[in-house]
Structure formats: C-alpha cells, structure tokens
C-alpha positions in Angstrom: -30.1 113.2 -85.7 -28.8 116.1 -83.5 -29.8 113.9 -80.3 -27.3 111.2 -81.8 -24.9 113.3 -82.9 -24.8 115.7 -79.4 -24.3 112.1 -77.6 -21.8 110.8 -80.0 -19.9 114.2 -78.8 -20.0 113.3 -75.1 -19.3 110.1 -76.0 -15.9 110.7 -77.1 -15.1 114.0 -75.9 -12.5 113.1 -74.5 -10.3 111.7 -77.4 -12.0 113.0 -80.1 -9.1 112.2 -82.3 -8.7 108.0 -81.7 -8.8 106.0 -84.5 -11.8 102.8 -84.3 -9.9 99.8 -85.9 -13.6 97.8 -84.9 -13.8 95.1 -87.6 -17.4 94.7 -88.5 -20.7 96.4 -87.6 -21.0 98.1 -83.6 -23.9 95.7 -82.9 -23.5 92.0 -83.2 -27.1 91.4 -84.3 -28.3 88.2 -85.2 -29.2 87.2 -89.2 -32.9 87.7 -87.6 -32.3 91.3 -86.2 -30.3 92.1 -89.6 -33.4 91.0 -91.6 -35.6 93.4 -88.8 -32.7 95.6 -90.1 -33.7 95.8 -93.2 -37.5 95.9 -92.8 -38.2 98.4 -90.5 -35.0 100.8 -90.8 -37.0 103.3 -88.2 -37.5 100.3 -85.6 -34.1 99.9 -85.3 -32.9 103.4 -85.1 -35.1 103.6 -82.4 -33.4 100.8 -80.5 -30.0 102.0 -81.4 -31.2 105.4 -79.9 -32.0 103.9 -76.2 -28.7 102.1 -75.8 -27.0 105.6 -76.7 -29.3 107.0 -74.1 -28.4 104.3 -71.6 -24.5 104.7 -72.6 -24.6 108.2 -72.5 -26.4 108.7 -69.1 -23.8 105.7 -67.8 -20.9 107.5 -69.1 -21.8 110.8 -67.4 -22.0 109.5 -64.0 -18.3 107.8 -64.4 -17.1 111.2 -65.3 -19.0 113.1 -62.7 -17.5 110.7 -60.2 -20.7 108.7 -59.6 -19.7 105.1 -60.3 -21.4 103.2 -58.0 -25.1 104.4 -60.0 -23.4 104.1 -63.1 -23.0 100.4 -62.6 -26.5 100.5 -61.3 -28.1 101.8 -64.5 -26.2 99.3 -66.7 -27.9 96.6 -64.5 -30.9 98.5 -65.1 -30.0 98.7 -69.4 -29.9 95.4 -68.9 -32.9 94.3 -67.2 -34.8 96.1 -70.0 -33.2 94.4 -72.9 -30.6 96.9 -74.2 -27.7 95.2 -75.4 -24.8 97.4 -74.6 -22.1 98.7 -77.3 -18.7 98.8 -76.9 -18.9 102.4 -75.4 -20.9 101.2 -72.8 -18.6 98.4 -72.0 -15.6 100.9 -71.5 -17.7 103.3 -69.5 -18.6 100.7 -67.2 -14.9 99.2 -66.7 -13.9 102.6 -65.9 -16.7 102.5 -63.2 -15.3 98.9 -61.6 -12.0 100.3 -62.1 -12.7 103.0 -59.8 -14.6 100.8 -57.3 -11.9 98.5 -57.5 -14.2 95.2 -58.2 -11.6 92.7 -59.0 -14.3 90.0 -59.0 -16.6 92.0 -61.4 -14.0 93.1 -63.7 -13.3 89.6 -64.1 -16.6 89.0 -64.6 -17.1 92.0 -67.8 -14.0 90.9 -69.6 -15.8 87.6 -70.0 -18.5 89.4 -71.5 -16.1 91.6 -73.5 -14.5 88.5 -74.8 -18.4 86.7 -75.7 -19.7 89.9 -77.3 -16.9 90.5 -79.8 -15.3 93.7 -78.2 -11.8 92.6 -77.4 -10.8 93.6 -80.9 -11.8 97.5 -79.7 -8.7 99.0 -78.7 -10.2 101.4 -76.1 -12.2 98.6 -74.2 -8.5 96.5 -74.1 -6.5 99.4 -72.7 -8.8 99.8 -70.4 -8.9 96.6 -69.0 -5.1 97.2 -69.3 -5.1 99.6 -67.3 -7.5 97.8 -64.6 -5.2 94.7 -64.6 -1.9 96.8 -64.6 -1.4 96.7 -60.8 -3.1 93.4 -60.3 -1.7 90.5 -62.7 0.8 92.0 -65.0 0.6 88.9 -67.1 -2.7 89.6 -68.2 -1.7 92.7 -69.2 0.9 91.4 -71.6 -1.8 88.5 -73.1 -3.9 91.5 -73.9 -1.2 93.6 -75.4 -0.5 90.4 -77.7 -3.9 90.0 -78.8 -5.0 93.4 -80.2 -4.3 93.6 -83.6 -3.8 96.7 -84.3 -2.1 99.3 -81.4 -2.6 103.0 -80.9 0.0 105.4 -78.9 -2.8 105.1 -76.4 -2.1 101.7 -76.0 1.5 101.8 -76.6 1.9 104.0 -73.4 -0.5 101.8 -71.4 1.5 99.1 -71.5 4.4 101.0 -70.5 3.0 102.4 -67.8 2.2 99.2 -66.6 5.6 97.9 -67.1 7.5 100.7 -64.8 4.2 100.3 -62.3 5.4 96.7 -61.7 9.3 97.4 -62.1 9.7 95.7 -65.3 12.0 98.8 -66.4 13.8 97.2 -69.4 10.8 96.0 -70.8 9.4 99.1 -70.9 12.5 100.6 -72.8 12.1 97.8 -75.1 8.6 98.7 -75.9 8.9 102.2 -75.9 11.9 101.8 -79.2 9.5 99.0 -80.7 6.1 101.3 -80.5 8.7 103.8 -83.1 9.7 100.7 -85.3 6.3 100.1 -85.5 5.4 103.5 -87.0 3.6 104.7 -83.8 4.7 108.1 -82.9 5.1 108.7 -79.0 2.9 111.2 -77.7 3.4 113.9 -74.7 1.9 110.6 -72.2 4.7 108.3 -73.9 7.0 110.4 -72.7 5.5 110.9 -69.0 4.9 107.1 -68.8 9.0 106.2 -69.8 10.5 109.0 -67.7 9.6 107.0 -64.3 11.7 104.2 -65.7 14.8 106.0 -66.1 14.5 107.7 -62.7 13.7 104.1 -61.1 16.6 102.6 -62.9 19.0 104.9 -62.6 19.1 105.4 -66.5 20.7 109.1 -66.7 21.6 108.8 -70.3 18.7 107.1 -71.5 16.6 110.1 -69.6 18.8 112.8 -71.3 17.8 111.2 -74.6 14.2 111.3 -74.0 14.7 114.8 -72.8 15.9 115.6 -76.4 13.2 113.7 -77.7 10.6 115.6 -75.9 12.2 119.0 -77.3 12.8 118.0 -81.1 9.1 116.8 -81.0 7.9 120.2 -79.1 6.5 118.1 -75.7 9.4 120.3 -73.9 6.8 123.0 -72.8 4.1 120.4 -71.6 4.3 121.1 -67.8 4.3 117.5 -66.7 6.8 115.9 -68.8 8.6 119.3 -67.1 7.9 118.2 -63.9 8.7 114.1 -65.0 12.1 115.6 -66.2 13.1 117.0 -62.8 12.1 113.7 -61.2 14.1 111.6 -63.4 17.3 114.0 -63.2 16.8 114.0 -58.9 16.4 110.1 -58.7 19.9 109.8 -60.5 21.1 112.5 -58.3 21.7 114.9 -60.9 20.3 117.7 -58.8 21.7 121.2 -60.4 20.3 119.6 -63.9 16.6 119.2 -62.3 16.7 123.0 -60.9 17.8 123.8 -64.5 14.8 122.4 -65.5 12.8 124.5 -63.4 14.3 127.5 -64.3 13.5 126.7 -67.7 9.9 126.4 -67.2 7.4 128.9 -68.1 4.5 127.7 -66.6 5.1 126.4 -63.2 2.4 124.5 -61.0 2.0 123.4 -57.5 4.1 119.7 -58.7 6.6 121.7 -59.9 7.5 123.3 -56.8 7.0 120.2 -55.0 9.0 118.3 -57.0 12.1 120.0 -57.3 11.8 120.5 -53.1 11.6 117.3 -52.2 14.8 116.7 -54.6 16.7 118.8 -52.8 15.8 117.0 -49.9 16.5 113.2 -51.4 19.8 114.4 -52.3 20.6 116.5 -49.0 20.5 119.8 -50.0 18.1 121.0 -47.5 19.4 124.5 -47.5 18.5 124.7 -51.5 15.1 123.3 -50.4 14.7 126.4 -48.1 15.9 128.9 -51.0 13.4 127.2 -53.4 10.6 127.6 -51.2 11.3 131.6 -50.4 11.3 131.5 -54.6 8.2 130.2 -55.4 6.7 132.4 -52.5 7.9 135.1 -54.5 5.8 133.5 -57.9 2.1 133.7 -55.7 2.7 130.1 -54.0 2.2 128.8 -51.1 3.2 125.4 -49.3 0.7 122.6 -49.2 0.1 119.8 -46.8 2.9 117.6 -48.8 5.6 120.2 -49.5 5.2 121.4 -44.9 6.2 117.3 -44.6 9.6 117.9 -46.9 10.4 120.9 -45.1 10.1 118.9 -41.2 12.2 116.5 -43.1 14.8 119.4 -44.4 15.0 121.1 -41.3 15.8 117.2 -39.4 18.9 117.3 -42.6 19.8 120.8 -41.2 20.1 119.8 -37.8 18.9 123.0 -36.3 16.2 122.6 -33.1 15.5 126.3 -33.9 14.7 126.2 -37.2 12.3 123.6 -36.7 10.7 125.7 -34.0 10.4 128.4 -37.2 9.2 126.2 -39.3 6.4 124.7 -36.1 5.3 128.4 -35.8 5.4 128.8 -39.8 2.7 125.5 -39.4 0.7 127.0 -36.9 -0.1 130.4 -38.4 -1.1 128.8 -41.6 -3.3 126.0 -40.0 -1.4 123.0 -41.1 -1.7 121.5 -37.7 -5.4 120.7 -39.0 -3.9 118.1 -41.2 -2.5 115.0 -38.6 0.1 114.1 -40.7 1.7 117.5 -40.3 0.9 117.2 -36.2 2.7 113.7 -36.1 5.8 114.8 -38.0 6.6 117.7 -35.7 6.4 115.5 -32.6 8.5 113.0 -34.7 10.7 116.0 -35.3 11.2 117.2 -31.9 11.2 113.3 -30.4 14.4 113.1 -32.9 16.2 116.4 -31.5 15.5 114.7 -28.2 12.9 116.9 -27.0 10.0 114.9 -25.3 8.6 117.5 -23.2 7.7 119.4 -26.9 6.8 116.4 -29.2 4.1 115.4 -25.9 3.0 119.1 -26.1 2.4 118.8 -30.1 0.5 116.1 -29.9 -1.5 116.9 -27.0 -2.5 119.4 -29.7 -3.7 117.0 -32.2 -7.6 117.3 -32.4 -8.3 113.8 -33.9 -5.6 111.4 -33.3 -5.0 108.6 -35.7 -3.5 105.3 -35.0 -0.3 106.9 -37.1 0.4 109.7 -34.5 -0.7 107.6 -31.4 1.9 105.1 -32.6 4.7 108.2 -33.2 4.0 109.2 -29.5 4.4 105.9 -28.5 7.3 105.2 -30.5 9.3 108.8 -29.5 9.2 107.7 -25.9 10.5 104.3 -26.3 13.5 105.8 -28.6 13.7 108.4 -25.2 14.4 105.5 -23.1 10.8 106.6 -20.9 9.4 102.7 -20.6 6.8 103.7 -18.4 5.1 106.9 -20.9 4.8 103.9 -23.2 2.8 101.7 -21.5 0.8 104.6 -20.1 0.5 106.5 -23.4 -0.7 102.7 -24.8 -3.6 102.6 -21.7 -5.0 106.1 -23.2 -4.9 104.8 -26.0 -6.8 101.9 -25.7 -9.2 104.3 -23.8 -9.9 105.6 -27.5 -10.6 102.4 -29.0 -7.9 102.4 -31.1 -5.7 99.2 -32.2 -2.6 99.1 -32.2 -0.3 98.2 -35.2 2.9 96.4 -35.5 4.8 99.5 -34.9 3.2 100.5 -31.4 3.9 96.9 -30.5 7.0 96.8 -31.1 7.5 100.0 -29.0 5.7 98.1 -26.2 7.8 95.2 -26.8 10.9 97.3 -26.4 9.3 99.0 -23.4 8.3 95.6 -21.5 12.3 94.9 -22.3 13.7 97.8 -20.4 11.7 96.7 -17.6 12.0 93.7 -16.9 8.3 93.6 -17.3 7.5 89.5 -18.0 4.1 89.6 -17.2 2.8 92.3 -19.2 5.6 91.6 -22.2 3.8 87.5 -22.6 0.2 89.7 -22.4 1.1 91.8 -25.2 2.6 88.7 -27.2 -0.7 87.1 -26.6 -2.3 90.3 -28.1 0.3 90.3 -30.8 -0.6 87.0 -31.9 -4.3 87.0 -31.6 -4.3 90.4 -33.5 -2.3 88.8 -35.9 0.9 90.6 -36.9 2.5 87.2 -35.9 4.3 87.5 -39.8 5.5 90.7 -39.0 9.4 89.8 -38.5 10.6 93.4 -37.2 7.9 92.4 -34.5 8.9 88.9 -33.8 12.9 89.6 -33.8 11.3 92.6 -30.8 10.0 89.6 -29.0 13.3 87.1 -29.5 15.5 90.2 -27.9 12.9 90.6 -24.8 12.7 86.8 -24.1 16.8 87.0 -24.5 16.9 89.6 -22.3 15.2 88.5 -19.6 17.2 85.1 -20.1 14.3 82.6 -21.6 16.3 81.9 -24.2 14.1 79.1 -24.8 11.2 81.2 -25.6 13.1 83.6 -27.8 14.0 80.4 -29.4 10.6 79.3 -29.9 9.7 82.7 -31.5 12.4 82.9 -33.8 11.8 79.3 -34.9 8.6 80.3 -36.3 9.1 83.2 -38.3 9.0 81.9 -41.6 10.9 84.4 -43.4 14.0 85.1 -41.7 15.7 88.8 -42.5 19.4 89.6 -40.9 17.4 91.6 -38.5 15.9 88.6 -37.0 19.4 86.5 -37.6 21.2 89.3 -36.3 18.9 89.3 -32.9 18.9 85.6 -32.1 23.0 85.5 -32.2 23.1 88.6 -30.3 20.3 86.9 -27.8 22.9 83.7 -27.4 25.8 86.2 -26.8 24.4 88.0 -24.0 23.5 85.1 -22.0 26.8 83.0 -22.5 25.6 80.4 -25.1 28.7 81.2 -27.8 28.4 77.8 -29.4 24.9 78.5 -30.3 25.7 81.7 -31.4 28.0 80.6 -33.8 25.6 77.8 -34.8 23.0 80.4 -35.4 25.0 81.9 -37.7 26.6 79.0 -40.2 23.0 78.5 -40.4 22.1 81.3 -41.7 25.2 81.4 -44.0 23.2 78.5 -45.9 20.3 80.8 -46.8 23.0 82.6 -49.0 21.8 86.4 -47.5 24.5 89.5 -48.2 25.6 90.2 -44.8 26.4 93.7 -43.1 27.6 95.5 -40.6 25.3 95.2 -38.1 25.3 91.2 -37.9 29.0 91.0 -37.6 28.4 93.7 -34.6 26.3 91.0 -32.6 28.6 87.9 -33.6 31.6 89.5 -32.8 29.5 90.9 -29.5 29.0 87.4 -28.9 32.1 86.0 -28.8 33.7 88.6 -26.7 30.7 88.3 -24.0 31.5 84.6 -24.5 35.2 84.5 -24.5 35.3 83.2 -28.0 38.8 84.5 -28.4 39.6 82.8 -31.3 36.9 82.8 -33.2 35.9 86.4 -32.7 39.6 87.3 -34.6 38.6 84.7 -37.0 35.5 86.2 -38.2 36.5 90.0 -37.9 39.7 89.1 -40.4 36.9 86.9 -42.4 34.6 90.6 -42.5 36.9 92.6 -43.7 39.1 90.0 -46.3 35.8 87.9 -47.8 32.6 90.5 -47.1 34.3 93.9 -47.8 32.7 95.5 -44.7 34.7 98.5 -43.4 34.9 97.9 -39.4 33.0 100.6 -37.1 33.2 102.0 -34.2 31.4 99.0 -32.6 33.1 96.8 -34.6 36.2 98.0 -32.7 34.3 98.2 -29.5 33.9 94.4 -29.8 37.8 93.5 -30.5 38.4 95.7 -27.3 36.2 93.8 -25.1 37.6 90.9 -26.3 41.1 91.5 -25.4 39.9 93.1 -22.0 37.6 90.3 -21.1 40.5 88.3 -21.4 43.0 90.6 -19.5 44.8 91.4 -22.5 44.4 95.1 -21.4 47.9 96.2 -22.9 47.7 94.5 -26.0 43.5 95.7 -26.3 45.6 99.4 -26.0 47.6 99.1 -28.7 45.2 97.7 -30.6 42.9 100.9 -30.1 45.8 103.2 -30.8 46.5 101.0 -34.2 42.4 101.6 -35.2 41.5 103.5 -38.4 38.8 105.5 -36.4 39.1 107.4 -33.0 38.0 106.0 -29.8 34.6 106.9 -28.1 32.9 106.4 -25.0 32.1 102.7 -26.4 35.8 101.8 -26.7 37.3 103.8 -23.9 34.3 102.0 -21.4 35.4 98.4 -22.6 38.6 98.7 -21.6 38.0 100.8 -17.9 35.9 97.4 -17.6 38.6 95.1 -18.5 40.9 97.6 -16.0 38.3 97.0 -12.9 38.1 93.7 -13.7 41.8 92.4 -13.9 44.2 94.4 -11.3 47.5 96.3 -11.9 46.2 98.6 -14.6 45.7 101.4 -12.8 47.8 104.1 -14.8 45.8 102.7 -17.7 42.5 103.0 -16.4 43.4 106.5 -15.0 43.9 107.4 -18.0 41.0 106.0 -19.8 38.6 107.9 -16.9 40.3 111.1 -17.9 39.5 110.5 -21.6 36.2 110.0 -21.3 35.5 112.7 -19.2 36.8 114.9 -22.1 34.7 113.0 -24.9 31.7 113.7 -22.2 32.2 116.6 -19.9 28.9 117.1 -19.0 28.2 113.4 -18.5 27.6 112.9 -14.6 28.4 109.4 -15.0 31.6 109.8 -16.1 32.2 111.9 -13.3 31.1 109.1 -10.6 32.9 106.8 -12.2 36.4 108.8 -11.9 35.3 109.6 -8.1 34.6 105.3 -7.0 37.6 105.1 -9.0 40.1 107.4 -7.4 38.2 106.0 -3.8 38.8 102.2 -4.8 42.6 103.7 -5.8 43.2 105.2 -2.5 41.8 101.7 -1.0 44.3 99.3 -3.1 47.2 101.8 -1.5 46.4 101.4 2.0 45.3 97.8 1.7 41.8 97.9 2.7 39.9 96.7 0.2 38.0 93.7 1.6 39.3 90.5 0.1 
C-alpha cells in the first residue's frame, strides 16, 4: 500500500486540495471484470497497480518537460493492455497540449467522451484549456456540460474568454461563478484583471482590487503585478507605481511591468527613474526590460542618451541577444543615423531575417535606394528569405529608381513566394506601377487584393492623381465609400492631392468642406498644403495667400513650396514669391536647396527686368 499511496501523492501533487465529483467507480469494468472483481480481489489490485505505474511514469515525464515520451509510453500502456484512468487521460492531454497536436487532441477527447471521463472536471478543464485558443465554441459546449464546476474551472473559462476578447462575457461569468457559491481564488483574480485592462474597465478593476484585499490575495505577487497592468492599460499610471510601492515582494515582472507602463503612457523619464530604483533593490535589466528602455530613450528624443544606453548594452552583453542588436540600429536609423545603425549591425553575430529586414528597412526610410538592393544581394548570399516587410522596402527602393526591370522581378518573387494577400505589400506595388506611370498595372494589382484597407484605397486615388486621371480618382473613391470604411486623414490627403494635381477645382473645395462638416477630421498641414496647390495650380496665387494666412496652423516648407511653384509658374508675382523664398529660408536655414532656389530666383528676376528671358 505505500507504493499506491506514494503514487497517489505525485499524482496529485499539484492540487492536492481539488474536489473529484466522478460519479461511479474510476474504472469502467465490464459485469465480467466486476465478477473477476470479486473473485480474485489480489488479481485485480495487481492490474490496478500497473496502470498507476504507467500513469505515474507518464505523468512525470509531462512535468519534467518530456512530452513527446510521455505520449510514447501511453502508446506503449496501450499496446499491453492497460486501460488508462482518468489521470492518465489528463496527463496525456497536458502532453498534446504542449506539443500542440490539434489532430490528436481531437482524437483523445473522443476517447474521453467513449470512456466515461467527460464528467471529470480536471480532464474537461483541461481540454478547456487546449481548445481555449483554437475554437472558443468548444470551450463554451464543455463549460455547459460539466455538471458540477470548481473555481478551477470557473477561471478556465475566463481565461479563455479575455484570451479570445470576449471581455463581457468573462465579467458575466466571473459575478455568476459567486452566485453560484464558488469562491474566486488568487487565479480568478489574475485571469479577470486582463479583461479590465483590455477593456478599459477602470472601475470594474478598482473593485476587483478591493476584492483581492478583503479576501487577503492583495500580497500575492502576481495579482500585484496584474494590478499595475490593468491600472497602466487605462492610463492610470501614478495608481500602478502606487501599486509598486506597495509591494513587499517584488520580482523581475514587477519591475518590468511598471517600466514598460511608463513607456505606453510616455513617461519615459519615470521609466529611467524606475530602473536606477530597482538597481538599487539587487536587479538588473533583462533582455525584455533593454527593448523598453531603446523604446524610452526614442520617446526622449535624445541621440545621446541612446548612445548611453548602446554602451550600457554593450558592457552587459545584451548585444548577444539579436533582438536587442536590431532595435539599436532601428534606433539610430530613426535619429537618422545610418552610418551607426550599419555599424550595429555589422556587429550582429547571427543575423535573423528580423534584423536583415530592419537594415533593409532603415535605408529605404533614409532615402539610400541603392544600400537596399545591395544590402538585399548579401542577403540572399545567406540564404535567407525575405518577408513582406523587406519586400516592401525593395518595392519602395525599385520606386525611387525608376527601376522597372528589377521592381516586375521582385513582384514575380513576391507572388511566387506568396505574400500576394499581404495588402501593405500590394498597395507598395500599386504606388511603384503609379509611379512609373503603368497605371494599368497598378490597376491590375489593386483589383486583386481581396481585402481592401484605406491604405490600399488611399494609394490607388493618390496613383490616379499623380498621373492626371482626376475622374478616376474620384471614381475610386465613391467606390470605396460603398464598402462603408471610417475614413481619415490620410485618404482625404491623397483625394484632395488629386484634385489639385488634376485641376479638380471644384471638387477638391467640395470634399475638404465635406471632411471637416460630415467626417470630423481636423485639416493638417498637408491638408492645407493641398488647398494651396490648388489655388496656385490655378493662378489664384493671391487668393491661395490669404487663404494660408486665414489657416489654423502655421505654414511650412510644404505650404510655402506650393505656392513659390504656383509664383514660377504664373508671372507677376514676384514680390510674393520673394517673399515666400525668404520664408523658407528661415523655416530651413541650413537647407542648401533653399538657398539655390533663392539664387535661380533672384537670376531669373534680374532676367524678367532686362528682358532677356528667352520667349
């Protein structure tokens, strides 16, 4: 009896406490086997003693992390006619579970069902918990079925609700699991929590927050660490660092938690004072927590302090980890230094597709076509394939050149590797087509994306505009109109683009009135920019000025360039564009652009006064 009872002990170890609601005897044995039963009493111990071997030896390989021979010797219990219990059933669904057999899990809940264990509580929250992330309407048919529910169960299915953003639901079940009698337990707690962060529920969370105190869960590190979650999702920051404050007992989660809070709510300077604290309780940053500070010191906008935070990287060997690597060249490629985010990842020891991709992607953002088709060759000299994100930095790249040959070779490649779904890609490949004016082909593309977004919308107008077809344009977008999308900014910036590179007087006036009265969309800068080179484009360089000085936003270089164009382009409005030259150059002083463009213009002046400009 002390084999049985030692196995009995492993068996449940882990929740020693559960209450078995199993209706009837473990073993479904036949009215032969019960007569056996009865008979020979030390026969059938015996028997009962192998499967609790076999269960037992099955069980210890799930939790020592071997599940692949734990299946394996359940095939094996099998093949020498054991007849497993329901123990053995929910140690081998925790071993599909963790090899993620969909098929075969299929497969053992049809044996759960035939050998009477869908009544056991455990074995249906686990298969729960397998089906949580896969078909959540199995999930609820199981919930229905069981009889009688535990907390453990309870919280399953709540945790499977906010896992498949069903957030009211799981409120509803968490208040229904206390009518029912069932007392949440510290894992109720952790499981709801994500809900009220997801949904915004501040006063729902500050409920379960006194909850978790009346019922003494407060101190339990994680709901601790669920609590500052919740309260930095619903940007309640000051309340989550109350929270830590609070604490006690403070782990690695903690710290990281409450850091990247700061950061989600920009507060990165708060992020920097919370790390130099928890240096000063014995810890130190981890692979995740180096990533929030890169992104805090991007919030801070401080090339130098990313430079700290590089050398900070380098003397604690981060830069063995390639996701910290890619993020600092990410980093400096956003500060606009390419000379250091190439030097970073020359660096990089084993270069993933994710930081050949950021290389790729940092000079095509740098305006540098040419490092991005020959960062792509050395890449392809490694063997690795590209993704839809280093395509569609080589489809931007083939743009800015002009490059038709090699931009229809990499849409072949596209297509054959096939990210042809991929509609950030496919609206890449309707602006290069636009660009180099085969609109036909861009119209080709966008015609079979299946699922249009305003990105790909947004392209295809902006694709008619630039090459003169305004009717199109327009076309393009009562179309999409029909598909019922919520509009934005950036669409109205390539309609209205279009019917000022089309002359669409009219119509462009129409539709910015129609923006601001019907949509609610507060005009831009390059909203603006658009009404200016409207009016200029139509020599209404006066009446474009006083619409710019009547604007809710200063000019820049955007405004101030659309109407110098206007000014070149229609004749007698030289004090005005004088003027505009002048204001740009004090928006850009170090711009040598600017500068030329003040010099031809005071040259092509001087011309018009003595009469020799060519006719």
């Amino acid at each position: 009896m002390l084999c049985f009872s030692r196995c009995a002990r492993n068996l449940f170890v882990k929740n020693p406490q559960r209450k078995n609601y199993t209706i009837g005897p473990v073993i479904d044995a036949t009215s032969a086997k019960k007569q056996a039963y009865y008979e020979d009493p030390v026969g059938f111990f015996a028997q009962q003693e192998d499967v609790i071997s076999w269960t037992s030896k099955i069980t210890n390989l799930v939790r020592t992390g071997q599940p692949d021979s734990a299946f394996g010797f359940f095939k094996m219990m099998f093949a020498n006619g054991h007849r497993p219990n329901h123990v053995t059933m929910l140690s081998v669904l925790r071993a599909i579970d963790a090899l993620s057999w969909e098929s075969t899990i299929e497969v053992m809940h049809g044996g759960v069902i035939k050998m009477g264990f869908e009544s056991e509580v455990a074995v249906s929250t686990a298969l729960l918990g397998f089906y949580s992330m896969r078909d959540i309407g199995i999930v609820w048919k199981l919930f229905y079925q069981i009889p009688y529910k535990d907390v453990v169960l309870w919280s399953a299915v709540i945790s499977a609700c906010v896992k498949n953003g069903q957030f009211i639901e799981a409120f509803h079940l968490f208040r229904e699991m206390q009518y029912q009698g069932v007392h949440p337990n510290h894992v109720s707690i952790v499981s709801i929590l994500p809900a009220c962060a997801d949904f915004g529920a501040l006063s729902l969370g500050k409920e379960i927050h006194a909850f978790s105190m009346r019922r003494d869960f407060y101190s339990i590190v994680n709901i601790q660490n669920s609590l500052m979650d919740m309260y930095s999702k619903c940007r309640n920051l000051e309340a989550s660092i109350r929270v830590l404050k609070t604490m006690r007992k403070k782990d690695m989660v903690s710290w990281r938690t409450v850091t990247h809070a700061c950061i989600q709510n920009n507060c990165p300077s708060k992020a920097f004072k919370i790390f130099t604290r928890m240096r000063s309780f014995g810890f130190e940053l981890g692979e995740t927590m180096m990533l929030d500070f890169i992104a805090a010191v991007l919030l801070v906008d401080e090339l130098v302090l990313g430079l700290a935070v590089h050398c900070y990287a380098l003397k604690g060997g981060f830069l063995c980890f390639i996701s910290v690597g890619t993020e600092l060249l990410q980093m400096y490629a956003k500060f606009g230094e390419l000379g250091l985010a190439k030097l970073t990842f020359d660096e990089l020891v084993d270069k993933d597709i994710i930081a050949w991709s950021a290389m790729i992607s940092a000079y095509s953002h740098g305006e540098e076509p040419l490092s991005v088709i020959q960062t792509f060759k050395m890449m392809q000299s490694t063997n690795e394939r590209p993704n839809a994100i280093t395509f569609v930095s080589l489809v931007n790249a083939c743009s800015s050149l002009d490059a038709q040959e090699l931009g229809e070779s990499i849409h072949a490649h596209i297509t054959k590797s096939g990210y042809s779904s991929n509609t950030r890609l496919m609206s890449a490949l309707v602006d290069f087509y636009c660009i180099l004016r085969r609109v036909k082909l861009g119209e080709h593309v966008f015609d079979e994306i299946l699922t249009k977004d305003l990105v790909c919308w947004s392209t295809m107008i902006k694709g008619y505009g630039m090459n003169g077809y305004g009717n199109e344009a327009l076309n393009t977008f009562s179309d999409m109109l029909s598909y019922g999308l919520k509009l934005n900014g950036t669409l109205f910036v390539s309609l209205l683009s279009a019917c000022a590179q089309c002359g669409l007087e009219k119509e462009g006036w129409m539709w910015f009135n129609s923006m601001i009265d019907e949509y609610n969309i507060t005009p831009t800068v390059a909203h603006y920019a658009c009404m200016v080179e409207l009016l200029a484009r139509q020599g209404k360089i006066r009446e474009a000025v006083e619409f710019v000085n009547k604007m809710a936003v200063e000019p820049d270089t955007r405004i101030c360039g659309a109407l110098f164009a206007g000014c070149k382009l229609n004749h007698g409005f030289s004090d005005i564009a004088d003027s505009i030259v002048q204001q740009l150059n004090a928006l850009e002083p170090n711009n040598s652009d600017f500068h030329a463009m003040l010099h031809n213009f005071c040259a092509e002046k001087n011309m018009d006064e003595r009469g020799l400009r060519k006719m």
